[in-house]
C-alpha positions in Angstrom: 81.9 104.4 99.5 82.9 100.8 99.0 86.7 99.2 99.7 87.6 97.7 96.8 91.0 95.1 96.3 92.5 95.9 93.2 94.1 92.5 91.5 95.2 94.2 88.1 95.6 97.3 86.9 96.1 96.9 82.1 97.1 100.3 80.7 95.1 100.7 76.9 98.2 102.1 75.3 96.1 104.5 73.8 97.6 107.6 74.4 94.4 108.8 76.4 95.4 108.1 79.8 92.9 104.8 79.8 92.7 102.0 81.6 91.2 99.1 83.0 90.9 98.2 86.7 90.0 94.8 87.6 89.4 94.4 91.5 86.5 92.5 93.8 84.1 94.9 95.2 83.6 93.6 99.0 81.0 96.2 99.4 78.3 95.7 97.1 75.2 95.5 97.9 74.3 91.1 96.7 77.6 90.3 97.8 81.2 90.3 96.5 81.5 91.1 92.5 84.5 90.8 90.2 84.7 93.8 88.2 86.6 94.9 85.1 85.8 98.5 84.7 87.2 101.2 82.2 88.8 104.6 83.2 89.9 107.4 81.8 92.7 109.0 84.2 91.7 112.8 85.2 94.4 113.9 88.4 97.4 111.6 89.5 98.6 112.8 93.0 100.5 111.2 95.8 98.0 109.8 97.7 94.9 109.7 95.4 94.0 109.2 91.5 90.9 110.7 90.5 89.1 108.6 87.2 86.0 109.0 85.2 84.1 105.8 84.6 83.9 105.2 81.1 81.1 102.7 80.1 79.9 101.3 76.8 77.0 102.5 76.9 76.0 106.4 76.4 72.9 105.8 78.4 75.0 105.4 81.5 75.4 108.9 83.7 79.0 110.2 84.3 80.8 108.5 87.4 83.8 110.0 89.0 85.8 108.1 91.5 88.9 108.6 93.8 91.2 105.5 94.3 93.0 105.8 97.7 95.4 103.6 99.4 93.1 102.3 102.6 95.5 103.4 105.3 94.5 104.0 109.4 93.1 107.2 108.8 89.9 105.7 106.5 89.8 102.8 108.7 88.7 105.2 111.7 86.3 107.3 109.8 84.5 104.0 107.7 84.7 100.9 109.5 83.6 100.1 112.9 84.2 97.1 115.4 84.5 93.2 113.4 83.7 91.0 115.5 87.2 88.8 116.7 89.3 91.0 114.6 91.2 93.9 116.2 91.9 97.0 114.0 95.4 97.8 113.7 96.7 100.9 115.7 97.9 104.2 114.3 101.3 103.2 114.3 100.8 99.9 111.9 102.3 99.5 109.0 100.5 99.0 105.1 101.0 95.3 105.1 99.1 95.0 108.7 96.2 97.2 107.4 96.1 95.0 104.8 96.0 92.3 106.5 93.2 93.5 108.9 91.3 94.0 105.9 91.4 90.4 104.6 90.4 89.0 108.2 87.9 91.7 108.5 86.7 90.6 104.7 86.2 86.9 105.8 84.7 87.5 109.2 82.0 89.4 107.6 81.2 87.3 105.0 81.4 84.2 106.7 77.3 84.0 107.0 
């Protein structure tokens, strides 16, 4: 599970619920990627979207994914203590979280 900040979101217009998501991965594994990945919508619900990854290639296995709003909740259960930067308390609203996330973001990849 990686956090992921989203930066544009391009509907295909093609009738088949697809889209591409372009967003910097923070998580991956040789540092932070810009991604423009295709998805085929499969559940919309309040708080979640589940997509299949769609890929040019037919050599690739299918990949699911849930897209989530990151919100206190996945912040106590996925990321522990940042040096100099304070995690926002259960009471904090979106735009602190946020926030926290781009300080958090920089302190870790300062090195």
């Amino acid at each position: 599970m990686s956090p992921i900040k989203i930066y544009k979101v391009e509907p295909e217009k093609s009738g088949r619920s697809t889209l591409v998501l372009s967003f910097y991965n923070a998580g991956y594994a040789s540092g932070v990627k810009d991604f423009h990945l295709r998805m085929r919508v499969v559940t919309r619900r309040p708080f979640h979207i589940l997509v299949q990854l769609l890929y040019d290639s037919d050599d690739v296995m299918t990949r699911d994914a849930v897209i989530v709003r990151i919100g206190h909740e996945w912040l106590e259960a996925h990321v522990g203590t940042v040096d100099g930067v304070v995690r926002p308390g259960r009471d904090a609203h979106q735009a602190e979280i946020d926030d926290y996330l781009e300080r958090a973001d920089r302190a870790l990849n300062a090195w």
